[in-house]
N, C-alpha and C positions, 0 to 999 in steps of 0.2 A: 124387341119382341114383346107383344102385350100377351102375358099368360092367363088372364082370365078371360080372354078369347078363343085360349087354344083349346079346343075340345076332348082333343084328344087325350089331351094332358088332365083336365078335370076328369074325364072318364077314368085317368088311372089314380086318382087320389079317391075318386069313390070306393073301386074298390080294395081298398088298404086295410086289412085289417087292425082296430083299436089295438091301442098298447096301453091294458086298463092299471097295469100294476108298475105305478112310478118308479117303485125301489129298483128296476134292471132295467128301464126305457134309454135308450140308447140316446134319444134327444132329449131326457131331462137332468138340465144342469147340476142338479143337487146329486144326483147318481154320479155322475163325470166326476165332480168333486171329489165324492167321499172313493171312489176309486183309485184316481189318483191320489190322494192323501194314503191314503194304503197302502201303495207302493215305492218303497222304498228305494227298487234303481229307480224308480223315477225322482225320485225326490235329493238323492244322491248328484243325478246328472245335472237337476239346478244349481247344487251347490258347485259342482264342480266347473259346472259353464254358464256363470250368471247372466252372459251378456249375449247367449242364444237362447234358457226358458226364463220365461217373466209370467208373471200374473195377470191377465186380462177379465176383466168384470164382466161377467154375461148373467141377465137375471142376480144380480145382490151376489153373488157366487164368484170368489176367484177362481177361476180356472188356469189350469195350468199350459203356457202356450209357448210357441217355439217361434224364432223364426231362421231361415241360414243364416251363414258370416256372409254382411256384404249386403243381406236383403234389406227392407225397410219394413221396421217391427210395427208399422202403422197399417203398411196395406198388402203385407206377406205374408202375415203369420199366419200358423196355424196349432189346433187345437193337442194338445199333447194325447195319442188313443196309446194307453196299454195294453199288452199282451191279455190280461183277462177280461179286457170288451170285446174283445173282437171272438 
């Protein structure tokens, strides 16, 4: 599917309202970050299951990432959300 074709779709990114204040932007890494580092069960449950959260680079930023037992941590994983992003 080519999305800068799809109209519909740019009609709804227009209108989006800006998210002018990085510090609680939901999509900005350094927010993700410093959230995560903040959280201690999250940080607990690395310790305690190295070989399902790992560190993945996004923007100069590790972030904290999961993926199941069994999946492949290259094209599975995902981003670790804590209780207070959401």
């Amino acid at each position: 599917m080519d999305f800068a074709n799809d109209l519909i779709l740019i009609e709804c990114f227009l209108h989006l309202s800006p998210l002018d204040v990085q510090d609680t932007n939901p999509t900005y890494y350094q927010w993700i970050f410093r959230i995560q580092n903040e959280t201690d069960k999250l940080l607990k449950q690395c310790q305690k299951f190295p070989d399902r959260y790992f560190n993945k680079i996004l923007d100069d930023k590790e972030i904290i990432s999961y993926v199941a037992p069994n999946d492949n941590c290259i094209t599975q994983w995902k981003f670790t959300i804590t209780n207070s992003m959401i």
